[in-house]
N, C-alpha and C positions, 0 to 999 in steps of 0.2 A: 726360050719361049715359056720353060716351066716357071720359071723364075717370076716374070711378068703378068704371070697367072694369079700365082701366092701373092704379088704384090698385090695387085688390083682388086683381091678378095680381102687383103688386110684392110686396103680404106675403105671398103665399105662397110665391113664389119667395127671399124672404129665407129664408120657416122651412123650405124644402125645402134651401137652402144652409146654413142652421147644425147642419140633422140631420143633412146629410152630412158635414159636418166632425165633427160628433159620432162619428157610423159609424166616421170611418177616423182616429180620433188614437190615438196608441199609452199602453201604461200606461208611466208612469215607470219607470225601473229599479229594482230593488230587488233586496240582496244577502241570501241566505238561511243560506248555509252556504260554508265554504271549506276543501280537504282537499289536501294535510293542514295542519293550523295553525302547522306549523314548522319548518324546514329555512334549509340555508345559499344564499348565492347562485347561482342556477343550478340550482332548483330548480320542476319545474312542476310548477303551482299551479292546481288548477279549481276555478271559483268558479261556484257555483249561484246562479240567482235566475230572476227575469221582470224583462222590461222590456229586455232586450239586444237585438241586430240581428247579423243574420250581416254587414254591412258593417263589417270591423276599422275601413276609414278613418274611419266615423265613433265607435267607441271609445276612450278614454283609462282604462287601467289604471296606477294608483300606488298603490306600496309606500309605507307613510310619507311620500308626498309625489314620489316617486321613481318616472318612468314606469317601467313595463316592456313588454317585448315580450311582444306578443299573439300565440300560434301560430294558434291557432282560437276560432270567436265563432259562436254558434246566439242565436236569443231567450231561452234559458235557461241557459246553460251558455257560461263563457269559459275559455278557456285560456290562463295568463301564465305567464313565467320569474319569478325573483325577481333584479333585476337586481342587480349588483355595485357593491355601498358600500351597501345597503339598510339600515337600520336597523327596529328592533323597532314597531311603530307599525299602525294601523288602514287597511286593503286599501282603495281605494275604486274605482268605477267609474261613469266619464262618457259618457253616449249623447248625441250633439248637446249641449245647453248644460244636460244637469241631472245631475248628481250624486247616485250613492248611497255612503254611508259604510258599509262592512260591520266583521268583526271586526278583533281585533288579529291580524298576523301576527308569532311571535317567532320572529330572523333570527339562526339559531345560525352559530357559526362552522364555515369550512369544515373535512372528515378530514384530517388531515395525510396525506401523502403521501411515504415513502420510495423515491428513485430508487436510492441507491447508500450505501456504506459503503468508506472507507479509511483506515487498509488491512483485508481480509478475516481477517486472525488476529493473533493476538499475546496476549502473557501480560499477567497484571492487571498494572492503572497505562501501558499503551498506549494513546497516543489516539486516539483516532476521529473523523473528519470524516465526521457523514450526512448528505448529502445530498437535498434533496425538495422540499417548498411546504407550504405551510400549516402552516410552524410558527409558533409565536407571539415575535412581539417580547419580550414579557415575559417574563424567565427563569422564574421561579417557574411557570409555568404548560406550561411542557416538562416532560414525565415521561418518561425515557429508563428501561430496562430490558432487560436483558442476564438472559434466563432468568428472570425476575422478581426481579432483585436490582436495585432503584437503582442509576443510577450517574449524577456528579456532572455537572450542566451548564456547559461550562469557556469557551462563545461560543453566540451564538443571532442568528439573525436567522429572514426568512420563510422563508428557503429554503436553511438550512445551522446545524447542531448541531455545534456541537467536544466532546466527551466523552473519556473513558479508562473503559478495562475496569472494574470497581467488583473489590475484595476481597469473596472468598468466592462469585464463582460459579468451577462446575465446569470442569473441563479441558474441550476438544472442541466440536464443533459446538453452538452455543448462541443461540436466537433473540434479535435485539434486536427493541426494538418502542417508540414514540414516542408518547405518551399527551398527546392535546392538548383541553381544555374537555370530559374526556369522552369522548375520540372517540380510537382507538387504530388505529394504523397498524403492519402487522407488516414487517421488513424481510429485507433474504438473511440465512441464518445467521451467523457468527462463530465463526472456530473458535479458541479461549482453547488455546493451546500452554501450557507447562507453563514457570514462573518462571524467569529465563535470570542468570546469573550473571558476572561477569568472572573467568577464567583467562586461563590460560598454558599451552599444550599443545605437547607436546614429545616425542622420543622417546631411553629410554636403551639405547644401544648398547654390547654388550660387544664388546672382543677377544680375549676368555681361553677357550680349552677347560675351564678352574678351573673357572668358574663361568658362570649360564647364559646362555645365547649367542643369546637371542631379544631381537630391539628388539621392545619392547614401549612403548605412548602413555602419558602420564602426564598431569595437569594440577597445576598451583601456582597458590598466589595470588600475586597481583602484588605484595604482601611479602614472598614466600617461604615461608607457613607453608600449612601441608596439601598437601602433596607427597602425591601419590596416584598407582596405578595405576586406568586408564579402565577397561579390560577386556584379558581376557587369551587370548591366540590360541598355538597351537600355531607358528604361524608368525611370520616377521622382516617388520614395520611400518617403516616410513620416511613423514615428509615430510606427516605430517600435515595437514589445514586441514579450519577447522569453515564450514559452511553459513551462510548471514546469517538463517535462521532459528532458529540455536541448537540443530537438531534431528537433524543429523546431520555425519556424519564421511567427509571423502575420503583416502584413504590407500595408498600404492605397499606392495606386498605379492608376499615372494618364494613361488613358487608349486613352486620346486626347489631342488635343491642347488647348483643351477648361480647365483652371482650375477648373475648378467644375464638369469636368468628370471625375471621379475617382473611384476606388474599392477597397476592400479589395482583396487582395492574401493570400495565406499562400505555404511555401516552407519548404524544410529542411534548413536548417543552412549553410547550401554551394550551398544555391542557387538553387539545382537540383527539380526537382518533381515540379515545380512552375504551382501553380493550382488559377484563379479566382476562389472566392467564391461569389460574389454578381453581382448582374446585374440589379443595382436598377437605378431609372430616375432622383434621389436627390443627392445630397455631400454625400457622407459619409467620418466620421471621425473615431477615433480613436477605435479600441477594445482590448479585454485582457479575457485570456482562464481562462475556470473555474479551480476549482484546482488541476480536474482530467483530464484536458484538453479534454475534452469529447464536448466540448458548447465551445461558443464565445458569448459575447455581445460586440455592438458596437452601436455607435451613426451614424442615418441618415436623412437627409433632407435640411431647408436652414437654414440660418441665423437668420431667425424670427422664423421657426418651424422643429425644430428636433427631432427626437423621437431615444427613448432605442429600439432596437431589441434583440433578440436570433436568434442562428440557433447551427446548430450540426457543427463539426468540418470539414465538408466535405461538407459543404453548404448548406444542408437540414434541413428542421424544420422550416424556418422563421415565429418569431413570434414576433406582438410588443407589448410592456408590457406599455409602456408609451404612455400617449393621453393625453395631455393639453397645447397644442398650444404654447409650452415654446423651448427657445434653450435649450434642453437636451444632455449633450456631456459628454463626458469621462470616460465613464463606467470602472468600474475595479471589477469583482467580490473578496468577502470577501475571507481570506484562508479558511474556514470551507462549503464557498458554499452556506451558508445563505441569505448573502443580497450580492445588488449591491451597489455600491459607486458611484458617478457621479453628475455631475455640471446642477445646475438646476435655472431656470429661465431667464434672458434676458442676452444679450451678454457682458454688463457694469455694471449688476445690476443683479450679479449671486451668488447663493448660495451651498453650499455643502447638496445634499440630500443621504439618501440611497431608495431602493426600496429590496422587495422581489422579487426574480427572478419568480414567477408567475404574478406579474405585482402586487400585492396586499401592503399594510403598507408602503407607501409613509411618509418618516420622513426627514424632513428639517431641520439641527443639527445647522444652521448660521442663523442671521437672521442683516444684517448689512445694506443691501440696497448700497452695494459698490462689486466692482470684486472678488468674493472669487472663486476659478478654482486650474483645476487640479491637484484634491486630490489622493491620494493613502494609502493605509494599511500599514499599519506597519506587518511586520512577526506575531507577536502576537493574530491581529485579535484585540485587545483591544485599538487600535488606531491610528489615522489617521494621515497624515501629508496631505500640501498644502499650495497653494499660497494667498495671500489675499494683496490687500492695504486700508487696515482698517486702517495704519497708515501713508500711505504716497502714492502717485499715481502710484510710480515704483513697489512696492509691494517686500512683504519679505515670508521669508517661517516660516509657525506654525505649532502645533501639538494638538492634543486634544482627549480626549479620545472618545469613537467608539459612544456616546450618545449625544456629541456635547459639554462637559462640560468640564473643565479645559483647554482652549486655551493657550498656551504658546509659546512666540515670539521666533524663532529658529534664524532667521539672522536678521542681524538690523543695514545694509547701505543703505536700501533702494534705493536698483542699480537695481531693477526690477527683484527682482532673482522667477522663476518662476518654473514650473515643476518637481516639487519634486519626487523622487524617492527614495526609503532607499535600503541601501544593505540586502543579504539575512540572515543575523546574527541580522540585525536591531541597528546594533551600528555605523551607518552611514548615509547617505542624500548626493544623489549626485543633484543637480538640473542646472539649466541655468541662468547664468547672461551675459549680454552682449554680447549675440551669445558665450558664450561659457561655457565650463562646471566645476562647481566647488565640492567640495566635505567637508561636516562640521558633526561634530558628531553629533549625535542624538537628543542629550540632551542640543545642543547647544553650549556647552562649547568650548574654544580654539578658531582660524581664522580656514576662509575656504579658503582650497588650489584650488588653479586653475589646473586642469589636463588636459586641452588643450590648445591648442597656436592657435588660429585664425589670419592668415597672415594677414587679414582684415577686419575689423567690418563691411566695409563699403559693401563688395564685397560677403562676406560669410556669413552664420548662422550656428552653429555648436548645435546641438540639436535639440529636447527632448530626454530623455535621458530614457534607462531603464536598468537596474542592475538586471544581472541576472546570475545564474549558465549555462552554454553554453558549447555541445557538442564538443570539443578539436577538433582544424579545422587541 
């Protein structure tokens, strides 16, 4: 009896135990919908369904095959990124050991993204390094755009585009923008300056009451043919030099009748916007912009005592770097913006120094005790050219590197040829012999051509001279 008892208490207690498991087992998961169905990696993704658990630990989400991080998980609703390298392929999601397969998700690539652009201006056919992510390895699939003008892909990786300006868009501030799978990224402006040209800029000086009596700026080509005036001022221009932008003009300008009243100007390139920058009680002479044309240095005072200056390009800031009671003249900052260059000690008995533009490391690279003046850089940066009569009293043009060492004689008639200036390729030297302007290779080699015709030595002076790329007038 007892037996029968225990038995018939065992089957009920099984099927009171298999209805409770029945009670409390959950539904598979199952994946209903996912929104949205497409974006790049790093994109969150909620996937609807039943059959989930708010325990992420026990969830597995994959892209393609490809976990991802789960931010949030309810019994209906999960929350994934789309992780990075994901490929196009079908979402799925695993609760403890069962798998549901949902839709395709398709894993567009990522916006490209512009940090930076250099340089910020420049005229067509200048190139452009932009800077960002998410550009495409594959050139064909870079869309670069300057205002909406194509322009050419010239290097590509993920995270840097080489380009140049394209032909035919307009002068002036101008958007670029970087068009990747579709997907377009806008950048800083670009401001397209206007086509820049090689001359020779110069000023012709008369000495005759005859005839008129204004140095007025001119430019030539580096042939000699188109000899022009720049613009014309009521007043006497000296000592010209163009900006490394091409877009404007710094120039010593007398301001009376008195020659030793004079100032620095600066203008655009045709003359317009013409603005004093100094308003000082001594001479000044010559200056030349830094290489971001942001500063000017220039020489000011007498004959016995001039000194180096700064100021910013709009006349502000003046500072003087030099104090030693010397004629200090012809500043030309280095292309790197490091040192200055400039003509240091007595007016007959001058040497070639450079200075740090803080005023500091005063380095005197000549040491002759005879006329060494009116040096300039070479493009390079690694050496200098200039005048000297170290070999004879008319003086020749030499070259030497940026430390003062290897001098080497570039002209050698000894016709006073003086003011050196190299072209912007630095396979050239235009300077001044006998009031007028010639031009000899580098390195010396070959004669030097005469690229002006001065009607008369006696009446006119045709120079100094500066070589530079110049805004297409």
């Amino acid at each position: 009896m007892n037996n029968r008892i225990y038995f018939f208490l065992s089957i009920i207690l099984l099927i009171l135990a298999i209805s409770c498991e029945n009670n409390n087992s959950t539904p598979d998961p199952n994946i209903s919908e996912i929104q949205p169905e497409s974006g790049p990696p790093g994109t969150m993704v909620t996937i609807s369904g039943n059959g989930f658990t708010s325990d992420i630990s026990s969830i597995t989400v994959t892209f393609n095959e490809m976990d991802a991080d789960i931010s949030s998980a309810t019994e209906s609703e999960i929350q994934a990124t789309v992780p990075e390298g994901a490929e196009t392929g079908p979402i799925s999601v695993t609760v403890g050991e069962v798998t549901a397969d949902g839709p395709n998700f398709t894993v567009e690539p990522k916006a490209p993204v512009i940090t930076s652009i250099e340089p910020e201006s420049g005229s067509v056919g200048t190139e452009v390094l932009i800077k960002g992510m998410n550009f495409s390895t594959v050139r064909s699939e870079n869309i670069i755009t300057f205002n909406g003008v194509q322009a050419p892909v010239l290097g590509h990786s993920e995270t840097e585009l080489l380009t140049e300006v394209p032909a035919g868009v307009s002068d002036g501030p101008v958007s670029v923008e970087v068009t990747v799978a579709g997907k377009t990224a806008p950048g800083p402006d670009f401001d397209v300056t206007p086509p820049l040209e090689e001359k020779i800029i110069f000023v012709i000086k008369s000495y005759s009451s005859e005839v008129d009596d204004d140095h007025d700026i001119y430019t030539i080509n580096p042939d000699g043919t188109n000899q022009q005036k720049l613009f014309d001022t009521p007043e006497d221009e000296a000592f010209p030099t163009v900006s490394h932008s091409g877009t404007k003009i710094l120039f010593r300008t007398a301001v009376s009748s008195d020659s030793y009243d004079n100032e620095l100007h600066i203008s655009n390139t045709d003359g317009t916007e013409l603005k004093k920058l100094t308003d000082l009680p001594d001479f000044v002479f010559t200056g030349s912009f830094s290489p971001d044309d942001s500063q000017i240095t220039f020489s000011s005072g007498t004959e016995d005592d001039a000194e180096i200056y700064l100021m910013n390009v709009d006349g502000t800031g003046l500072t003087q770097i030099t104090d030693d009671a010397a004629f200090n003249r012809s500043p030309k900052w280095s292309p790197d913006g490091s040192k200055i260059l400039f003509t240091c000690g007595e007016e007959n008995e001058s040497e070639i120094c450079t200075i740090d533009p803080d005023g500091s490391n005063v380095q005197q690279l000549t040491d002759d005790n005879i006329q060494n003046d009116s040096a300039a850089w070479m493009p390079n940066g690694t050496e200098i050219v200039f005048s000297s009569e170290r070999n004879g009293p008319y003086g020749d043009i030499y070259r030497m590197n940026a430390d003062g060492s290897n001098v080497r004689r570039i002209t050698y008639k000894d016709e006073g040829a003086t003011f050196p200036h190299p072209s912007p390729d630095g396979s050239k030297i235009v300077f001044m012999k006998f009031r007028d302007l010639h031009i000899i290779n580098s390195d010396g080699s070959g004669s030097a051509t005469q690229i002006t015709n001065n009607p008369d030595r006696n009446i006119f002076q045709i120079g100094p001279p500066d070589w530079a790329l110049i805004e297409e007038q």
